[in-house]
N, C-alpha and C positions, 0 to 999 in steps of 0.2 A: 307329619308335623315334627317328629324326631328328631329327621336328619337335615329339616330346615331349622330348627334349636343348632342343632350340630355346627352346621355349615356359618351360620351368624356366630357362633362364637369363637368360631376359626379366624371366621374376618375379623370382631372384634379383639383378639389376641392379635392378630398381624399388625390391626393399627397399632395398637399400645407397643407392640415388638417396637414398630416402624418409628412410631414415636419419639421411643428410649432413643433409639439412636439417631437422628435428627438432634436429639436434645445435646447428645452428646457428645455429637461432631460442631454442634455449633459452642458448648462451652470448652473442647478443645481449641478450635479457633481463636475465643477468646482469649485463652489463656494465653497461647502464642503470639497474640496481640499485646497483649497485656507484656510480656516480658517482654518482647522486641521494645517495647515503650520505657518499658523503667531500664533497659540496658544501652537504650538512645539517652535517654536522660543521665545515664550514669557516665557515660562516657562523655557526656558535654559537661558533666560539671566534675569530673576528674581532671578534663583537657584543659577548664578557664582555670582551676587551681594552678595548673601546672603553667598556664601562659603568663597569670598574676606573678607566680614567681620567678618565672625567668627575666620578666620585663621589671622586676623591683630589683633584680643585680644589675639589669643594664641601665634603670635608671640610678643605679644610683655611683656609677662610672666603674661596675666593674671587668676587669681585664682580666679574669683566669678562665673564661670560658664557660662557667656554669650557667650561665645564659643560652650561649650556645649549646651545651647540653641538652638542655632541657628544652629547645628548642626543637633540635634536633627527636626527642621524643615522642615529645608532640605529633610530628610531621609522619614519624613511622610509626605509634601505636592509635592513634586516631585519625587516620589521613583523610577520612571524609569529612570533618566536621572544620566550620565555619574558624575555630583555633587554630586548626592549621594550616590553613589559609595563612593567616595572621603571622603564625610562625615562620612561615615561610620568609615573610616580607622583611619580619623583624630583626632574619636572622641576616641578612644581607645589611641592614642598620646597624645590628651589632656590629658584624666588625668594618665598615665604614668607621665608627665610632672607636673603635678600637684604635685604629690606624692612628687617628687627631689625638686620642690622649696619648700613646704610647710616644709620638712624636713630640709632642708639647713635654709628655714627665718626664722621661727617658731619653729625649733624645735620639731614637731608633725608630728608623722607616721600617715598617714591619709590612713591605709591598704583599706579606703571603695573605696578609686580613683585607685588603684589597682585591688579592685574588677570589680568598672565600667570597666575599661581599658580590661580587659580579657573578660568582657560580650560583648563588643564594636568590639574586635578583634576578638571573636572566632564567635561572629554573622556574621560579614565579611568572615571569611572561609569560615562561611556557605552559603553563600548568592551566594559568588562573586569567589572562586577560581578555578570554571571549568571556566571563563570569560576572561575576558584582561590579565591575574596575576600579574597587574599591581603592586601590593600588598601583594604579594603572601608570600615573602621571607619576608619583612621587616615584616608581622604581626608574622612570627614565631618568627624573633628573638627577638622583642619586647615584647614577651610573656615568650622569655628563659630571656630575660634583669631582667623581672618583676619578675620570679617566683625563681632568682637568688638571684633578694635584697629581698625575703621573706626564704632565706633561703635552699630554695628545690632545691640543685643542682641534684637532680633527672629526675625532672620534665625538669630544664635548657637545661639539656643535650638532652631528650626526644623533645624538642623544636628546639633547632639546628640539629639535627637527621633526624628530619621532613624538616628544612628547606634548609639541602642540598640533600635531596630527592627530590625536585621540583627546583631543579639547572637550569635544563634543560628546566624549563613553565619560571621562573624566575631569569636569571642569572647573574644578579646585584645587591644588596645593597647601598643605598646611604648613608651612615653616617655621619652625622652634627657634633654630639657630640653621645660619648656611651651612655650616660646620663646627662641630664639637668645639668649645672653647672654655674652660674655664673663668671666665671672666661674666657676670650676668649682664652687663650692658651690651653685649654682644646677642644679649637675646631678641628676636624679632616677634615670634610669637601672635604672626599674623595669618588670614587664607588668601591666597594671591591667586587671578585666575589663571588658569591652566596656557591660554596661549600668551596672555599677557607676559607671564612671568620665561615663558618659552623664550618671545621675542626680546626681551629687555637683556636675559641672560644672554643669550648670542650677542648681540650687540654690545654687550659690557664685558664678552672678552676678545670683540676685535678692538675695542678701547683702551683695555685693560688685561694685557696679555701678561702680565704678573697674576702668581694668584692669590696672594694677599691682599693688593691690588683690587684683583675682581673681588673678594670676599666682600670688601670693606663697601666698595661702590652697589653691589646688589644688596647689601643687607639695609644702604641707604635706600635705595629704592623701594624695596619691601615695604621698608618703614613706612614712606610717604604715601606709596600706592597699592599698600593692600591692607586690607580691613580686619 
């Protein structure tokens, strides 16, 4: 009778042993749940502070690159998250944007923010176009926009070509202005679909092979036919 007292209180120590540490390895798991969670959460809302602020210097037309900056940030200290994506795209807008103001105030073709703009944009293709395509259509056309005012309506055409070929991933366009102006009647401020706005742009710069020209003639069209 003893050594059956004995032997039963072995097993019930093993369980209680066994216990503790089941107990234990499951609130360490949590716990590394737990922080993997508030440090996903910390890093998405460190990355939209930082995205709020670079996108309030680019909207509000500035040209010293603090936008890009922080752009730029973004893209390298939180590269996974859904801002940097974002960053990505914006930062190929910034200096697109860059380009129209510094032209318009200054007087100065600043072809290297053109360049950045296309390295910005076509990095994002690369990155991000099998993903959300959240961006998908707006980087093509912003690539025919750029390589339009450099002249190459080759390349323009090649650009919109592509971007009613992904109609169907991205079938929207949002258009503010065709291009940076400071003038607000120049605002369009419409969503234009993706192939519609494809085909109209091609065809309004074998019409319209100026490109002021084309500006004036597509942002009429926008007007009319998109919503």
């Amino acid at each position: 009778m003893l050594q059956r007292d004995s032997y039963a209180d072995r097993v019930r120590k093993s369980l209680v042993v066994l216990l503790i540490m089941i107990f234990v390895i499951h609130l360490a798991g949590w716990n590394t749940r737990s922080q993997r969670s508030k440090s996903t959460a910390s890093q998405s809302t460190s990355s939209a502070k930082l995205l709020n602020e670079a996108n309030y210097y680019q909207g509000n037309d500035d040209t010293s690159d603090r936008a890009a900056e922080l752009y730029r940030l973004i893209i390298a200290k939180y590269p996974n998250t859904v801002e940097a994506e974002r960053a990505q795209f914006y930062l190929g807008t910034y200096y697109q944007k860059k380009f129209f103001i510094l032209d318009y105030r200054d007087h100065v073709q600043d072809w290297s923010s053109f360049n950045q703009a296309e390295d910005a944009l076509n990095t994002w293709l690369a990155k991000y176009s099998k993903g959300r395509h959240t961006y998908l259509a707006d980087s093509y056309y912003t690539l025919a926009v750029i390589a339009l005012r450099r002249g190459d309506s080759k390349t323009a055409r090649q650009m919109l070509d592509r971007m009613g070929g992904v109609a169907s991933s991205d079938p929207n366009v949002y258009i503010y202005k065709i291009v940076w102006s400071p003038r607000s009647d120049d605002e369009v401020k419409r969503t234009c679909r993706t192939s519609a706005l494809a085909f109209e742009g091609t065809a309004t710069i074998i019409s319209y092979p100026n490109f002021d020209s084309f500006v004036t003639a597509l942002r009429g069209w926008c007007l009319s036919q998109c919503r």
